[in-house]
C-alpha positions in Angstrom: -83.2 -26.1 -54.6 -81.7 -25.4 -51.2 -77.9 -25.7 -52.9 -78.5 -22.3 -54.6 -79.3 -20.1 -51.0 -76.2 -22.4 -49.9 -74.0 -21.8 -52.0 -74.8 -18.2 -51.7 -74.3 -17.6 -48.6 -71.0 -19.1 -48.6 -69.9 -17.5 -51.5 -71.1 -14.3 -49.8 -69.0 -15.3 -46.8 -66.4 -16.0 -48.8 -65.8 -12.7 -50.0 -66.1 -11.2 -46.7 -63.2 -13.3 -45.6 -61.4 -12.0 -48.9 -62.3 -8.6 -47.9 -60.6 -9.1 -44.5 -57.6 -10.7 -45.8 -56.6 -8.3 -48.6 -57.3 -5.2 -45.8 -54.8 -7.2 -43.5 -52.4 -7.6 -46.6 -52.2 -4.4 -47.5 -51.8 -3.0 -43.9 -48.6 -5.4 -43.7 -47.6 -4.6 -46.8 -47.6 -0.5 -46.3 -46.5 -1.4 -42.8 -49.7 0.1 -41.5 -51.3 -0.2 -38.1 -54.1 -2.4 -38.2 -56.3 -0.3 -36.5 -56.2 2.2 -39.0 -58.3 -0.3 -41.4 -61.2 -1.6 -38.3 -64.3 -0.8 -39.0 -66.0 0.9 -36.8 -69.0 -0.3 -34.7 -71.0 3.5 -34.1 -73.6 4.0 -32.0 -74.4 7.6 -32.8 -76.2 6.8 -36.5 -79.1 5.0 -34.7 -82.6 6.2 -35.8 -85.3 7.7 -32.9 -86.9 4.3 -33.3 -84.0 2.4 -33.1 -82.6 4.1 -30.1 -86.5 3.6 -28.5 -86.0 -0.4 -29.2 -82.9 -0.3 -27.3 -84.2 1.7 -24.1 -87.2 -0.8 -24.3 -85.7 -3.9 -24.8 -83.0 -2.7 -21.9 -85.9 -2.0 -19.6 -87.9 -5.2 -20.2 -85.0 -7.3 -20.1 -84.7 -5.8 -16.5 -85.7 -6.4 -12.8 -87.3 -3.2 -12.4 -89.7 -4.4 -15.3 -90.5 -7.7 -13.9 -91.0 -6.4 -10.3 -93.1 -3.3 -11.5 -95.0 -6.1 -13.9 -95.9 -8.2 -11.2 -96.9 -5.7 -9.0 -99.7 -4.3 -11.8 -100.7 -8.0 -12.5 -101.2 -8.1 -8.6 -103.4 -5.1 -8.0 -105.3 -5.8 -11.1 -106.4 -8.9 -9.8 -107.2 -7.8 -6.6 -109.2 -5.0 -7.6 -111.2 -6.7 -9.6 -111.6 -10.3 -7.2 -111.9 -8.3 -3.5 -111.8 -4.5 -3.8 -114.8 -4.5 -6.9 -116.5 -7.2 -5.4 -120.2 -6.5 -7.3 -118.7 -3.8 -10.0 -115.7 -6.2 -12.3 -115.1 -4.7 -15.1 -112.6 -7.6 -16.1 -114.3 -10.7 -14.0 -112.4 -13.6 -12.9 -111.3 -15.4 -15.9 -109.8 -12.0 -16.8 -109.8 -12.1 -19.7 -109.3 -8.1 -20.5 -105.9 -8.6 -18.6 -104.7 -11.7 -21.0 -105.7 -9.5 -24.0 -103.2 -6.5 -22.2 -100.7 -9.5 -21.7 -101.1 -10.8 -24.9 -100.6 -7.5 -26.4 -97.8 -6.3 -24.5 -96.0 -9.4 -25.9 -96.7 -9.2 -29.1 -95.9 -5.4 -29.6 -92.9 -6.1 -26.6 -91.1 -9.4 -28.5 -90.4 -7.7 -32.1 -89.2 -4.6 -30.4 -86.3 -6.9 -28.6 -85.6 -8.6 -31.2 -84.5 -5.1 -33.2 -82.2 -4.7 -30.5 -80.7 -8.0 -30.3 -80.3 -8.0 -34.5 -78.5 -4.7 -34.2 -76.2 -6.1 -31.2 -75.8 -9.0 -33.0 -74.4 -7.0 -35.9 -72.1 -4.9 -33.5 -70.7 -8.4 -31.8 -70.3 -8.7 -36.0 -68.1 -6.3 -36.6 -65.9 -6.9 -33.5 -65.7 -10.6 -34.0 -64.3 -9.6 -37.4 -62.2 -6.5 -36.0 -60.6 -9.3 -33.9 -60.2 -11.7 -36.9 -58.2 -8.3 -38.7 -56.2 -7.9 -35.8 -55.2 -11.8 -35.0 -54.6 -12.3 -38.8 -51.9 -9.3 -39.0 -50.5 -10.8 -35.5 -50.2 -14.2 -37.0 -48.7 -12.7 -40.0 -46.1 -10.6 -38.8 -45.0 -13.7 -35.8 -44.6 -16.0 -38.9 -42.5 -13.2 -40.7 -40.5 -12.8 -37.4 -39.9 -16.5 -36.8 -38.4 -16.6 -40.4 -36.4 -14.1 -39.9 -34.7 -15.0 -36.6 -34.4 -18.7 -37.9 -32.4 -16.9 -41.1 -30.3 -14.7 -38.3 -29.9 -18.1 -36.7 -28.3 -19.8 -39.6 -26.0 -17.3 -40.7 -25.3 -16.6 -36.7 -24.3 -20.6 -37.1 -22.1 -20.4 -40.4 -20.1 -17.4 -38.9 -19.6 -19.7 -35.9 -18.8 -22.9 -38.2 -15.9 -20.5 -40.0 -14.9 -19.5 -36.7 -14.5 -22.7 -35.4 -13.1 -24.1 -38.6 -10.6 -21.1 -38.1 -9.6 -22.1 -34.6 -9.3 -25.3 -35.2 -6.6 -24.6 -37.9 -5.1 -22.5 -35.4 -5.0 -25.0 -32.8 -3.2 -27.9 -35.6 -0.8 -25.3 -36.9 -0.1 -24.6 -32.7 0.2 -28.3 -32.4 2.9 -29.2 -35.9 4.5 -26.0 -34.0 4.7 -27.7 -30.5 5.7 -31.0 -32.3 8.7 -29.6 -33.2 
């Protein structure tokens, strides 16, 4: 049973990787930049509610938050254990302020998580922006080693005949000098 979601996923992976490699072929092949084919990580097509998950997961992520947060828990407290001595409205167990805490999390922790999925999906799209962009590089070094190993060769035949040439110079110079 848990082959099928397996097997799935890496097929779907697969493809992606397929995806990638055929954009990087055919930007070596057309002798294309790269950069022309990444795909783009926007910003700008976020949703009001999206962009609101961002600003509050930023600010409760923050030290602002957790100063202005303990500051609130602090003068609830004392309001209600020395200020409101005989009038509590949320006596000591305080039990109204775990229901606000418990609240606050509960709305807080999905809200951050939206954010962090959608980062995640940016750091996505980079991570396989960079995978493009290594790929082509790796491509075209292995092309260029090739062709300076084939330079290299034919750089050592012309030498060979050279040589070869030289040295029939140098015996022809020496049957000369012999006689």
């Amino acid at each position: 049973m848990r082959r099928k979601p397996l097997a799935r996923f890496v097929n779907k992976e697969n493809l992606k990787i397929r995806k990638l490699n055929k954009l990087v072929a055919d930007a070596i092949k057309n002798d294309e930049s790269i950069t022309q084919t990444l795909w783009e990580v926007n910003t700008e097509e976020l949703t009001i509610g999206q962009r609101m998950a961002d600003k509050v997961a930023s600010f409760g992520w923050s030290w602002r938050f957790i100063i202005m947060f303990g500051i609130g828990m602090l003068l609830w407290i004392t309001m209600n254990a020395v200020l409101l001595m005989n009038k509590w409205f949320d006596p000591y167990p305080f039990i109204l302020l775990n229901l606000v805490l418990s609240c606050l999390a509960a709305i807080q922790a999905p809200i951050i998580m939206m954010s962090q999925n959608r980062k995640e999906e940016k750091d996505r799209k980079r991570a396989e922006n960079d995978y493009m962009v290594n790929l082509k590089a790796e491509t075209q070094i292995r092309n260029m080693d090739k062709k300076i190993n084939i330079l290299v060769v034919e750089q050592m035949k012309k030498m060979f005949k050279l040589q070869e040439g030289q040295i029939t110079l140098l015996n022809e110079i020496k049957k000369v000098l012999k006689k």
